[in-house]
gemmi code that builds the backbone of each chain (N, CA, C; Angstrom):
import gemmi

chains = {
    "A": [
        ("UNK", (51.526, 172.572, -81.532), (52.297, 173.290, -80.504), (51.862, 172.857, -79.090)),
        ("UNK", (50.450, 173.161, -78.866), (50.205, 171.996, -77.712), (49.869, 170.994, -77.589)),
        ("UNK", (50.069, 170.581, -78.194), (49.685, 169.004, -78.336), (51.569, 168.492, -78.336)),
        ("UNK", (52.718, 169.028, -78.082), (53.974, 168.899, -78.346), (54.628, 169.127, -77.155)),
        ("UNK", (54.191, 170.364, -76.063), (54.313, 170.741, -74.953), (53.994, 169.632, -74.094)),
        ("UNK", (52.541, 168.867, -74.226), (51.719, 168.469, -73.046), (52.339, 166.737, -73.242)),
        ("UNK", (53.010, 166.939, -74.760), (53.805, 165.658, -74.722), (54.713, 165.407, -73.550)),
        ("UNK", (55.799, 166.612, -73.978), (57.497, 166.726, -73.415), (56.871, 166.667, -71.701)),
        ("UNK", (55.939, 167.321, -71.672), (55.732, 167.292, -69.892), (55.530, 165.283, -69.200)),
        ("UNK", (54.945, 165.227, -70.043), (54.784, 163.787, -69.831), (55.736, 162.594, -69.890)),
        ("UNK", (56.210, 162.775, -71.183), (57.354, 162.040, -70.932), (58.684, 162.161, -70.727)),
        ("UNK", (58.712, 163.558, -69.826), (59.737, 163.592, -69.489), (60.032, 164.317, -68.165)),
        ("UNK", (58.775, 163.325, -66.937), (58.921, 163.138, -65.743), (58.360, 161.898, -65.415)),
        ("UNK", (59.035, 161.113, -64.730), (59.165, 159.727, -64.156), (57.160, 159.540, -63.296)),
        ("UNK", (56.730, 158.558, -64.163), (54.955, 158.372, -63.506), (54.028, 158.760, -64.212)),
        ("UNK", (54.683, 160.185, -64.872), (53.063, 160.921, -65.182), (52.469, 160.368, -66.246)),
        ("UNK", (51.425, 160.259, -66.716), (50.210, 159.220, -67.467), (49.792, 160.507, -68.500)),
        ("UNK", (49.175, 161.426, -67.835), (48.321, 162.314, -69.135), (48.463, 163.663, -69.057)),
        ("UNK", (48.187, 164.327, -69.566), (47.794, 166.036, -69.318), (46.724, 166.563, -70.660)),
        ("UNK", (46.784, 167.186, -69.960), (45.119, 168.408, -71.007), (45.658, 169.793, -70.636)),
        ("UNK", (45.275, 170.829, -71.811), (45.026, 171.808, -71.818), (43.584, 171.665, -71.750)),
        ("UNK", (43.474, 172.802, -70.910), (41.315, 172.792, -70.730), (41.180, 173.967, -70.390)),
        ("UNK", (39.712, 174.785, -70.356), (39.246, 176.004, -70.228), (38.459, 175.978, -68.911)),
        ("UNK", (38.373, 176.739, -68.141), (37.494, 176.698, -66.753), (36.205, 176.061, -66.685)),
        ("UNK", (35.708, 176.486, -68.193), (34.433, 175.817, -68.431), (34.348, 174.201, -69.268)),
        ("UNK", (35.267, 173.775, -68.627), (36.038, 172.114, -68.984), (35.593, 171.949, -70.598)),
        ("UNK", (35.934, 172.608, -70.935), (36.353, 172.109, -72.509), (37.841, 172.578, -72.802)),
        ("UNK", (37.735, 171.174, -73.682), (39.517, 170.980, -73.658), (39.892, 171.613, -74.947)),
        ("UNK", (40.953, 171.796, -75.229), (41.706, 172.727, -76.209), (42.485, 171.538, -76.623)),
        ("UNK", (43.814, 170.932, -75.515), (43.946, 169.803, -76.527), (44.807, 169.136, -74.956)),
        ("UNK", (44.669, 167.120, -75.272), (45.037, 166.784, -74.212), (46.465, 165.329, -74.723)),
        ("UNK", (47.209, 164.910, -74.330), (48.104, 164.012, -74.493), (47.612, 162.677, -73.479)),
        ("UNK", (47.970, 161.815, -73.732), (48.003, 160.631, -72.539), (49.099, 159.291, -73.220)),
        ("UNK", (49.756, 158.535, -72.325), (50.683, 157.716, -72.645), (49.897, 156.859, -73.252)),
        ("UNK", (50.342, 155.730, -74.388), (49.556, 154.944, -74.770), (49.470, 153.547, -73.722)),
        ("UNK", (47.778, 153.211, -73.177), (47.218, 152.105, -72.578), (47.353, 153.012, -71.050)),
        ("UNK", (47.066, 154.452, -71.044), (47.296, 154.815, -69.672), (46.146, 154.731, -69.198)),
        ("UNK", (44.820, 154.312, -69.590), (43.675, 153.894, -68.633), (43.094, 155.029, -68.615)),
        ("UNK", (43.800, 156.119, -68.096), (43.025, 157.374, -68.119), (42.230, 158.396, -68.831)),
        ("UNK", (41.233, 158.816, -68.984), (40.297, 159.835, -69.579), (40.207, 160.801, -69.105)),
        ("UNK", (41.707, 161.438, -69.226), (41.861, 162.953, -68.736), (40.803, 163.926, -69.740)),
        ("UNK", (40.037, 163.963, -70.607), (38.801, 164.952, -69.868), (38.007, 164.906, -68.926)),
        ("UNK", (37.495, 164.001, -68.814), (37.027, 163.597, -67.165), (37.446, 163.997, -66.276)),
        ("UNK", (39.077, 163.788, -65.780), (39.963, 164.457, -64.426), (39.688, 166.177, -65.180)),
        ("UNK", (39.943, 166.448, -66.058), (40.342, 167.732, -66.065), (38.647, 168.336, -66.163)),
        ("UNK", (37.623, 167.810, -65.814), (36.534, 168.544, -66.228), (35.862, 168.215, -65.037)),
        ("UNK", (35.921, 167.423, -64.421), (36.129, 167.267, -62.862), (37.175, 168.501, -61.611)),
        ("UNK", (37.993, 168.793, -62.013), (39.314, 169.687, -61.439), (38.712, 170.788, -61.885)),
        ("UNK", (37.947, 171.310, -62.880), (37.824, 172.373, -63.308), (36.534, 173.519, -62.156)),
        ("UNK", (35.780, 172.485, -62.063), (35.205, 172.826, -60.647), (35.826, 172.933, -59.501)),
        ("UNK", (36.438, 172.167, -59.046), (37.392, 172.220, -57.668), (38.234, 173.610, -57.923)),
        ("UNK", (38.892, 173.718, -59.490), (39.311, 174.975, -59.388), (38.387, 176.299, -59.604)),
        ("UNK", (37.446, 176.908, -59.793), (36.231, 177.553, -59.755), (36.536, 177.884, -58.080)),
        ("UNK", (36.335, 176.535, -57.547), (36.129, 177.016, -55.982), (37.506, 177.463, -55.561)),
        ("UNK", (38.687, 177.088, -55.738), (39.796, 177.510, -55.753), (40.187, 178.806, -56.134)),
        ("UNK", (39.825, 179.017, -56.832), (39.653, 180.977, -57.404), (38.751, 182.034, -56.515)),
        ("UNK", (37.466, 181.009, -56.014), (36.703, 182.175, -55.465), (37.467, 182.203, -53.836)),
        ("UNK", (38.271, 181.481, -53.876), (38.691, 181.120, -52.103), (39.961, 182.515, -51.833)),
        ("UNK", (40.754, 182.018, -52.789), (41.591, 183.017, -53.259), (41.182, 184.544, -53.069)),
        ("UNK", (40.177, 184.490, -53.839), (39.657, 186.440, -53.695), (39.105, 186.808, -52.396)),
        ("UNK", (38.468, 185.673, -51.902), (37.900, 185.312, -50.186), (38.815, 186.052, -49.947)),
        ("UNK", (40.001, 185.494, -49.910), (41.171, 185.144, -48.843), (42.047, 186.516, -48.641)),
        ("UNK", (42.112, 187.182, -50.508), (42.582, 187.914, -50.704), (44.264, 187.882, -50.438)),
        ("UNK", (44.351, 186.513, -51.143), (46.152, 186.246, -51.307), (46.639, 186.498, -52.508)),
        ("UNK", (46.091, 186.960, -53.003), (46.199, 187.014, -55.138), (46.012, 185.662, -55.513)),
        ("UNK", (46.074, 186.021, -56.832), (45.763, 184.915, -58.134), (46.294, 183.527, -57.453)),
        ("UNK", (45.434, 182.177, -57.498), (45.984, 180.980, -57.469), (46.425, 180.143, -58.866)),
        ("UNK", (47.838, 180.425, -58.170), (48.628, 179.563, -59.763), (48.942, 178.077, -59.643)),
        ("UNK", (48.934, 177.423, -58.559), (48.890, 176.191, -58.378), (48.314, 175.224, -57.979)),
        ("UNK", (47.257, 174.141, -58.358), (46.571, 173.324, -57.118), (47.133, 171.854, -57.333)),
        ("UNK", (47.735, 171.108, -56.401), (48.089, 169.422, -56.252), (47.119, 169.062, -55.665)),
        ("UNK", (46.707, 167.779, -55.843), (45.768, 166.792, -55.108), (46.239, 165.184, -55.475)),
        ("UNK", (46.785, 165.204, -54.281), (47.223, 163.332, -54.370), (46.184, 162.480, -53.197)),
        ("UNK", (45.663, 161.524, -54.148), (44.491, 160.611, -54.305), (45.577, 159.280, -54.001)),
        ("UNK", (44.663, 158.505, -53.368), (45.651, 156.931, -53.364), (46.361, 156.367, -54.568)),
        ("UNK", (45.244, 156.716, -55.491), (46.078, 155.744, -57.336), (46.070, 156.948, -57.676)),
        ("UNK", (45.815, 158.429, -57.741), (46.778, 159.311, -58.678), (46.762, 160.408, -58.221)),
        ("UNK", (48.079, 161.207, -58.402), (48.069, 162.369, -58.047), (47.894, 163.813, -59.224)),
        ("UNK", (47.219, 164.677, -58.825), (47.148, 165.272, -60.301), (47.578, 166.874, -59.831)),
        ("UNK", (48.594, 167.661, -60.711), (48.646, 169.177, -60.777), (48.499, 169.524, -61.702)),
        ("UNK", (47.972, 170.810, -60.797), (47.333, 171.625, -61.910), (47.959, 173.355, -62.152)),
        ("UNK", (48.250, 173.679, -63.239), (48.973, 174.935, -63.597), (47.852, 176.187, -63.857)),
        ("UNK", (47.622, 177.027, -63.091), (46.378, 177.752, -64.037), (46.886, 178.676, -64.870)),
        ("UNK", (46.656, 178.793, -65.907), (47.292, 179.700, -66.774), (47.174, 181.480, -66.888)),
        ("UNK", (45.767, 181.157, -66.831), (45.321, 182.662, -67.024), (43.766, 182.668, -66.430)),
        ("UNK", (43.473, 183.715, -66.457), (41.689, 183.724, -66.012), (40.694, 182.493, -67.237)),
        ("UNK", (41.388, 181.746, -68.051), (40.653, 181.165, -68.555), (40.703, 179.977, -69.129)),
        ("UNK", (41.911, 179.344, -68.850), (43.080, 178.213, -68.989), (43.429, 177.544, -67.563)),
        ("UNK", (43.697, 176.411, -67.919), (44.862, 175.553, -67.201), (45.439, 174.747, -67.900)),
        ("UNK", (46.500, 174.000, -67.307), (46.537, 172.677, -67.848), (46.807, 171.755, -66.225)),
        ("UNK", (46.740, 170.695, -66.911), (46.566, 169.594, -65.234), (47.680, 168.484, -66.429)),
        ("UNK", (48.255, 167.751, -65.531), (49.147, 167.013, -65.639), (48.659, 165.279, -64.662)),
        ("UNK", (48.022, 164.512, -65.273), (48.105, 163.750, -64.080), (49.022, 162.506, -64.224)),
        ("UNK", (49.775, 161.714, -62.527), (50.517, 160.585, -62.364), (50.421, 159.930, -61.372)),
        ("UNK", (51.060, 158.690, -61.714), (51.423, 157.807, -60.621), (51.892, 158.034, -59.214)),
        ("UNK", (51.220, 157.599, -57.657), (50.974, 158.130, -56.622), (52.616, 158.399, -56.728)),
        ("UNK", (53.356, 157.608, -57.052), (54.694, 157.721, -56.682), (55.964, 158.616, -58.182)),
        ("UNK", (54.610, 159.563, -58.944), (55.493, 160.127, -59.828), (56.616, 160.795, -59.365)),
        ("UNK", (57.273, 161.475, -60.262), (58.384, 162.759, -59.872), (56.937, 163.796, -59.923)),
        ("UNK", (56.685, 164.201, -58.816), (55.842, 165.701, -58.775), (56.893, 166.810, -58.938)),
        ("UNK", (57.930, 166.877, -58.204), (58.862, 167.859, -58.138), (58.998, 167.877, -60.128)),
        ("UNK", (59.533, 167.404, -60.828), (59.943, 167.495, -61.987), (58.413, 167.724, -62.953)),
        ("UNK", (57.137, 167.249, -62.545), (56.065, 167.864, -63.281), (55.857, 169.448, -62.766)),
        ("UNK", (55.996, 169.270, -61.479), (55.864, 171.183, -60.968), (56.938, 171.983, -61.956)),
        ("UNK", (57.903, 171.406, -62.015), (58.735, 172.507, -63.026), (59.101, 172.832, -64.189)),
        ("UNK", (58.504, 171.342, -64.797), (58.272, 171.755, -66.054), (56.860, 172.354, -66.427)),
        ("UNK", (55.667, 172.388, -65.524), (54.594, 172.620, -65.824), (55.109, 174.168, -65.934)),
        ("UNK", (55.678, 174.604, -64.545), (55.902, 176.501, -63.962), (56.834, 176.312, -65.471)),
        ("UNK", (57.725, 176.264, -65.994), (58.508, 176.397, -67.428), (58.096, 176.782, -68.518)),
        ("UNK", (56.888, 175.648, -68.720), (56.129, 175.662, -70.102), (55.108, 176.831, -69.720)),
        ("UNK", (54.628, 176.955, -68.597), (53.391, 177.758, -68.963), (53.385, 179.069, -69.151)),
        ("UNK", (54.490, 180.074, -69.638), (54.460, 181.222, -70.262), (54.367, 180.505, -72.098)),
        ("UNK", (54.766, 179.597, -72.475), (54.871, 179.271, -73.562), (53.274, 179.228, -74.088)),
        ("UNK", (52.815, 178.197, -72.786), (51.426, 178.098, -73.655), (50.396, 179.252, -73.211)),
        ("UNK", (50.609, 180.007, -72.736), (49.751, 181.392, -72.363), (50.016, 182.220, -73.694)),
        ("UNK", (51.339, 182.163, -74.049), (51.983, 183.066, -75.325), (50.689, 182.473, -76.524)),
        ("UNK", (50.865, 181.407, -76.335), (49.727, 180.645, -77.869), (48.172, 180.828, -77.640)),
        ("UNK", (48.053, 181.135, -76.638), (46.409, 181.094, -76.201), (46.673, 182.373, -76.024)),
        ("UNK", (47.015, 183.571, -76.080), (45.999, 185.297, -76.275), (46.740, 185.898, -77.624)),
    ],
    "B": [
        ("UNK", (47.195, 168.744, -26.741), (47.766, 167.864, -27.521), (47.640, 168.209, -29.226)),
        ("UNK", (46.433, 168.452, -29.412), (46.709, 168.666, -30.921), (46.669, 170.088, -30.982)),
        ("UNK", (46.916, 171.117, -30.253), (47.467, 172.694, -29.725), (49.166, 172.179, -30.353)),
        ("UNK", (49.989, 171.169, -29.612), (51.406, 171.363, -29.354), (51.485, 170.539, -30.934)),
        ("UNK", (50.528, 169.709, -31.408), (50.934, 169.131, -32.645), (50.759, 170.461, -33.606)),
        ("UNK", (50.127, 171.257, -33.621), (49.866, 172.030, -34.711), (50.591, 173.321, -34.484)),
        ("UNK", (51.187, 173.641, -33.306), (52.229, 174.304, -32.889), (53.715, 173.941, -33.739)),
        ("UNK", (54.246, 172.604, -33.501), (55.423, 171.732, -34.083), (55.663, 172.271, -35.338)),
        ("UNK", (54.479, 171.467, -36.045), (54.413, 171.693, -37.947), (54.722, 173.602, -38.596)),
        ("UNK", (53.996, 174.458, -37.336), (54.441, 175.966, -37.604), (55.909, 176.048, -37.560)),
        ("UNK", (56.226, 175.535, -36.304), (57.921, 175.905, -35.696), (58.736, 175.536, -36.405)),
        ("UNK", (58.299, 174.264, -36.756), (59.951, 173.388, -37.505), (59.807, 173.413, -38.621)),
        ("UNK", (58.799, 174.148, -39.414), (59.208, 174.833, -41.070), (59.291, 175.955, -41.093)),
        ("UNK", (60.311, 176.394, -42.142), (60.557, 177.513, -42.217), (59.427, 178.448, -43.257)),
        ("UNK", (59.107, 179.508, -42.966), (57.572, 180.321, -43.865), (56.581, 179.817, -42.984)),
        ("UNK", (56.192, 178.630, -42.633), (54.957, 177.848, -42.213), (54.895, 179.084, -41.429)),
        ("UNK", (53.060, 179.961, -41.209), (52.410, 181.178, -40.513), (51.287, 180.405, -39.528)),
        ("UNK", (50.799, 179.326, -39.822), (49.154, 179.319, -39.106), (49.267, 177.941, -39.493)),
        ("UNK", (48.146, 176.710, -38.480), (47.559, 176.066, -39.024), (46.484, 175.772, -38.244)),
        ("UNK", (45.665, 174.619, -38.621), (43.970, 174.448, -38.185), (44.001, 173.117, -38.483)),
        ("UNK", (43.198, 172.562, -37.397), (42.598, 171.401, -37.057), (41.089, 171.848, -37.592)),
        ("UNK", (40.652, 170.991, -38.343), (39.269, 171.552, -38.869), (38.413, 170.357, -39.233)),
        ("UNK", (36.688, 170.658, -39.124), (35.998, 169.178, -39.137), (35.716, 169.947, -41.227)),
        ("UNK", (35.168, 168.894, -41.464), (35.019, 169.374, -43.166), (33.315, 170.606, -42.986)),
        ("UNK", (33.078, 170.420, -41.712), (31.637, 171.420, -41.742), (31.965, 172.667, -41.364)),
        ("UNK", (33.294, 172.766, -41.299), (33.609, 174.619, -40.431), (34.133, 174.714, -39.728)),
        ("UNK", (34.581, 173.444, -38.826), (33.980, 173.901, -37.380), (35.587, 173.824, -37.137)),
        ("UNK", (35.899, 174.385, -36.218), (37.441, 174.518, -35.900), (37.636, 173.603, -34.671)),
        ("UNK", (38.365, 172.822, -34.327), (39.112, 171.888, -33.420), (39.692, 172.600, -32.648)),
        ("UNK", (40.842, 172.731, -33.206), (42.002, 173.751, -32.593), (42.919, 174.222, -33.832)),
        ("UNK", (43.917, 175.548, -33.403), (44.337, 176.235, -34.336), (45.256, 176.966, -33.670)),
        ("UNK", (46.849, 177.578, -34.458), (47.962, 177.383, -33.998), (48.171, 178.925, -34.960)),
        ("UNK", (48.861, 180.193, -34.499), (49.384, 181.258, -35.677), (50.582, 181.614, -34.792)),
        ("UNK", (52.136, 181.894, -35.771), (52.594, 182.635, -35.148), (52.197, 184.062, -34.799)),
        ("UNK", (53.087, 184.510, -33.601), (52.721, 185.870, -33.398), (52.709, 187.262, -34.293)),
        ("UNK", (51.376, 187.548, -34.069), (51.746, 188.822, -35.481), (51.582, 188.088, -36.851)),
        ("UNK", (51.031, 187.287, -37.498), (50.542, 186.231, -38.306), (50.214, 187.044, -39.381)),
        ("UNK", (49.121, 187.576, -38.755), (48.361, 188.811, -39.616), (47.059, 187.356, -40.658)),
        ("UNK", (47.243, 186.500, -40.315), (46.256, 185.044, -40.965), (45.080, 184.923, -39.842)),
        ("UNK", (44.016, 185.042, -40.505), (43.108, 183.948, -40.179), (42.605, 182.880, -40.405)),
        ("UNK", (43.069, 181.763, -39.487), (43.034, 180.443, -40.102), (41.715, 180.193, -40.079)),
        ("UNK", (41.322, 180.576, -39.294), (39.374, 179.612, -39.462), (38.785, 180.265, -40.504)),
        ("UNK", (39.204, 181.495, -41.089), (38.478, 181.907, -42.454), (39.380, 181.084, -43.795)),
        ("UNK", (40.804, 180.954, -43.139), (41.308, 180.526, -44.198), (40.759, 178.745, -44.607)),
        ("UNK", (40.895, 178.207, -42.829), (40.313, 176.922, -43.393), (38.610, 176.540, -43.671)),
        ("UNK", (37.805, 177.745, -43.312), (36.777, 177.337, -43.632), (36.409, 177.785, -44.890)),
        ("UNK", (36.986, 178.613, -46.118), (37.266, 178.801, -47.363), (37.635, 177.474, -47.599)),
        ("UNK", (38.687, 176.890, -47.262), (39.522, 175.894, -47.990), (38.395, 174.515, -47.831)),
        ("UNK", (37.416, 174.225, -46.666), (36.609, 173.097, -45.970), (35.304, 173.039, -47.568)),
        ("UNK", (35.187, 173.980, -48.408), (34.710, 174.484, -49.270), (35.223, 173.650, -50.319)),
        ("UNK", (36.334, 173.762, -50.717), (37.545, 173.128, -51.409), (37.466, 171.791, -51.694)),
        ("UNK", (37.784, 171.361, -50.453), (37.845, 169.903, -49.978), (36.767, 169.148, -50.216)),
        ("UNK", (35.465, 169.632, -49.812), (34.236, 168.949, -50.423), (34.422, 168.573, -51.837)),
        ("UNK", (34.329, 169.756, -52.549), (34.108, 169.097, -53.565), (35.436, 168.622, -54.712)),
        ("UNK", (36.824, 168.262, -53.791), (38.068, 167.598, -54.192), (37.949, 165.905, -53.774)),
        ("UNK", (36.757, 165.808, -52.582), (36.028, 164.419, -52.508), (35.343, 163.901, -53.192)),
        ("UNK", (34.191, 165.067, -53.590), (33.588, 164.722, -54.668), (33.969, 163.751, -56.479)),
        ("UNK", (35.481, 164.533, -56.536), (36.346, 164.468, -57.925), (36.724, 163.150, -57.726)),
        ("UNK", (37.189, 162.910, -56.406), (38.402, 161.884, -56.736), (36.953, 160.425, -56.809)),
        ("UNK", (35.581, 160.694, -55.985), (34.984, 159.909, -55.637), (34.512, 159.256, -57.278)),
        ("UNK", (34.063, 160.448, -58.171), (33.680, 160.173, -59.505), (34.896, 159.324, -60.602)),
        ("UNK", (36.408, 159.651, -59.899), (37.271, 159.684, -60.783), (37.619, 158.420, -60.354)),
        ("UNK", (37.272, 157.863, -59.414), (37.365, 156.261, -58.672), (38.622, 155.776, -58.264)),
        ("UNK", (39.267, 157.371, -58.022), (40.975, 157.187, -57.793), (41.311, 157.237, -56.177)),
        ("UNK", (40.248, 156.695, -55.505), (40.578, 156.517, -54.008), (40.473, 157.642, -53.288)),
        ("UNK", (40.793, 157.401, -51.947), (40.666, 158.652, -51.098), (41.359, 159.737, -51.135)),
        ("UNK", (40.990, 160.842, -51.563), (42.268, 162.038, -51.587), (42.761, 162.009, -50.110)),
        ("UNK", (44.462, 162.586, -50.597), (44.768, 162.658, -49.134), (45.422, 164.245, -48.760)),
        ("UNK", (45.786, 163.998, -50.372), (46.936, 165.529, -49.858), (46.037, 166.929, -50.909)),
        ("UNK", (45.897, 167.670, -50.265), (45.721, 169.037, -51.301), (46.633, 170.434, -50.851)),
        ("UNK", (47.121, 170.834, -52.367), (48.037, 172.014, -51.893), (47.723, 172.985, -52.855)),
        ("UNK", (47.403, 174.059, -52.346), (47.373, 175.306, -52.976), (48.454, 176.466, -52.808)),
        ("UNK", (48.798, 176.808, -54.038), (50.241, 177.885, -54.470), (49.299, 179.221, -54.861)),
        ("UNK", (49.014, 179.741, -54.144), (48.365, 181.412, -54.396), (49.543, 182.514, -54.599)),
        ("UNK", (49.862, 183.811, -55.050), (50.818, 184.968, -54.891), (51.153, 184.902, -53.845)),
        ("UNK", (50.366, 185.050, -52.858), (50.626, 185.652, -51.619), (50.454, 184.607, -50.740)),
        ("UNK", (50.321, 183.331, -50.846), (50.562, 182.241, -49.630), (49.881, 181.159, -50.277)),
        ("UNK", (50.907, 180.033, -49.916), (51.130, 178.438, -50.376), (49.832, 177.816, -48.840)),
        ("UNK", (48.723, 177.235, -49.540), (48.255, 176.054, -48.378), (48.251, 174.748, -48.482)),
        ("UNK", (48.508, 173.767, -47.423), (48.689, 172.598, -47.599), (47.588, 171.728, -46.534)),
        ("UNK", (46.893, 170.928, -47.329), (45.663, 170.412, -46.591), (46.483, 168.776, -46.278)),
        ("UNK", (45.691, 168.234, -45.451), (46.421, 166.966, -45.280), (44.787, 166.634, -44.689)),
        ("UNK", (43.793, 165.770, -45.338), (42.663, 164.761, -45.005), (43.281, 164.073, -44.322)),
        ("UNK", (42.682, 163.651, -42.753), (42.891, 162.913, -41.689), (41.611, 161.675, -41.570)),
        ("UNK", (40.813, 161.894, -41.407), (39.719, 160.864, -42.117), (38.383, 161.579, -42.827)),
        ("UNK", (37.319, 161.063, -43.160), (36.371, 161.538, -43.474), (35.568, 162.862, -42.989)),
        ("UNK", (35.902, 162.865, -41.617), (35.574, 164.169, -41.351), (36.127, 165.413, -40.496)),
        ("UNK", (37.871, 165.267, -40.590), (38.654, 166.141, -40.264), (40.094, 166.463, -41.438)),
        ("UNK", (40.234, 167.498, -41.231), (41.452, 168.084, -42.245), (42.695, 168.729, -41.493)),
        ("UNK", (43.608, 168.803, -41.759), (44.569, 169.608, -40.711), (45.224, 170.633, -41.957)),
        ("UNK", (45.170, 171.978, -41.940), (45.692, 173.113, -43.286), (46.703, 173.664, -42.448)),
        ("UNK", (47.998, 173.725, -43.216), (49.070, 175.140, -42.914), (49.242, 176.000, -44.118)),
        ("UNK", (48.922, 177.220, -43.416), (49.395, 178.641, -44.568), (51.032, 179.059, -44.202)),
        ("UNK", (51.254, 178.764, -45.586), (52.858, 179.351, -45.250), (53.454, 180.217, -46.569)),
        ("UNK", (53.878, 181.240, -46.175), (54.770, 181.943, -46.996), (54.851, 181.195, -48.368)),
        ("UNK", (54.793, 182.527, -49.173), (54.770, 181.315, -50.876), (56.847, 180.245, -51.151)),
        ("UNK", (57.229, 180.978, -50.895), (58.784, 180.793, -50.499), (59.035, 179.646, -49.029)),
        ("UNK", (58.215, 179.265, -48.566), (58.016, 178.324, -47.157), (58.717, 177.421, -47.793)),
        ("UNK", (59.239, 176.189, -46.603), (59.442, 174.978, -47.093), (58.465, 173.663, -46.964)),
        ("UNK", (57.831, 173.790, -48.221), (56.698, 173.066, -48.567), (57.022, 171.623, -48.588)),
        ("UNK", (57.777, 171.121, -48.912), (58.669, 169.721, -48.326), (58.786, 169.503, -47.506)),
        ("UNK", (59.154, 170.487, -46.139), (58.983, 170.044, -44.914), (57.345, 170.039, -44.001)),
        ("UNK", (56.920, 170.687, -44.500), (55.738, 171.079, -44.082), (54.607, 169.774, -44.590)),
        ("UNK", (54.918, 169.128, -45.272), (54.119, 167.966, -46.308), (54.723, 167.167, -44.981)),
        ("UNK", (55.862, 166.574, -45.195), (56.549, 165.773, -44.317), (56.063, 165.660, -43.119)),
        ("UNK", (55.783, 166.675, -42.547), (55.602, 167.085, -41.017), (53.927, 166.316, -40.688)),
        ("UNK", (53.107, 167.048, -41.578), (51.734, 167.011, -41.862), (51.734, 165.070, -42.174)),
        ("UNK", (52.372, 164.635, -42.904), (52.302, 162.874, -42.907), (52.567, 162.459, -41.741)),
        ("UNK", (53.463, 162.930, -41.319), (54.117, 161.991, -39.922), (53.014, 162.173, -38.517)),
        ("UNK", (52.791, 163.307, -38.795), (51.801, 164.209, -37.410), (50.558, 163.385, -37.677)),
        ("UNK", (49.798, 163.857, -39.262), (48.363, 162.669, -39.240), (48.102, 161.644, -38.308)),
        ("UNK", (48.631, 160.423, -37.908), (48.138, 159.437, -37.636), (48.109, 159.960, -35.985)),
        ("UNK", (48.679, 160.602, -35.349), (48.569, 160.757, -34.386), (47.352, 161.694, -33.880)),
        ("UNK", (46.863, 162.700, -35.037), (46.053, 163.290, -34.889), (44.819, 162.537, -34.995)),
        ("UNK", (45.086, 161.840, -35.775), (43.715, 161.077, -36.078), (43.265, 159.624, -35.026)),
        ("UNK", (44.279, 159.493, -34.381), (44.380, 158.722, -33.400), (43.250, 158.947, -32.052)),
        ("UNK", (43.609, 160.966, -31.725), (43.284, 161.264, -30.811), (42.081, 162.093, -31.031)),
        ("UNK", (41.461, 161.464, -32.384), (40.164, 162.852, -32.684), (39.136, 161.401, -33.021)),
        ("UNK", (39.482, 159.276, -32.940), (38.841, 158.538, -32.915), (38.823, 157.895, -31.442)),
    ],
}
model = gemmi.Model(1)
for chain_id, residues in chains.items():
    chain = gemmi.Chain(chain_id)
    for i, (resn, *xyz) in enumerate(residues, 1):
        res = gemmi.Residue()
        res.name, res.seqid = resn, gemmi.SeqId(i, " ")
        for name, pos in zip(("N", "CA", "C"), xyz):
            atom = gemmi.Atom()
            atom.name, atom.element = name, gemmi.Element(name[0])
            atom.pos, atom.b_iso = gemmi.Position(*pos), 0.0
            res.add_atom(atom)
        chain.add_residue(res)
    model.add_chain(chain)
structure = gemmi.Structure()
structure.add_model(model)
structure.setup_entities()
């Protein structure tokens, strides 16, 4: 089931290379990547998983509510990230010049689906 | 000068509330809110200067080049970072509903000029 989701997200927006489901405490649940995409999305996603940590505590700082979205575009890749719940995400990463618009909406789409499978 | 640049990027998007000229140590440059804002940008960007460290850190390990863009989607307000060089950032808080397309746009085109006048 996720391993089927993190497919359809991938190949079916223009760029994107990989995605992971992962837990805050960067262990992954389960991750997809195109075949020969170079990438070792546990790494990005266990890397991001800290950046998001600080992203959560900024949030309660800030006192804007829950952060459900973080992008970060890098020269060779850009990566978003969906947070799911207090204990989930998934990250999606692509090509500087992916469709972001079409990973943002299928990520916001799918992710009641995969919140439904994870509690 | 970078008062009327960070003025612009508020005016000519729509949602866009606040933004900040910021060094990555805290320290505020200059900083722009509409009236009645109800935002504080130097808490907001020195939360976010937090962020950014260690989103340098990621991309530095992940060997995917210089980050440039970071955006955060919270409940209650969308931020958009734009890295100007190594040791300045320019953030707008805008309405979660803002136009985050224009506000990206604005923030690319504005960079080089900012960064022009802060080397």
């Amino acid at each position: 089931m996720f391993k089927s989701i993190l497919r359809e997200v991938v190949e079916n927006a223009d760029g994107a290379i990989a995605s992971i489901l992962m837990g805050f405490d960067g262990i992954t649940v389960e991750s997809f990547a195109n075949e020969g995409s170079g990438v070792d999305m546990e790494t990005v996603g266990s890397e991001y998983s800290q950046v998001l940590q600080q992203v959560k505590q900024a949030a309660q700082m800030l006192e804007i509510g829950n952060a459900n979205e973080v992008a970060v575009q890098a020269e060779h890749m850009t990566t978003l990230i969906r947070l799911i719940n207090d204990e989930y995400f998934v990250a999606v990463a692509m090509k500087p010049n992916g469709n972001f618009g079409k990973v943002r909406y299928l990520l916001r789409t799918q992710a009641p689906k995969l919140l439904e499978n994870l509690t």
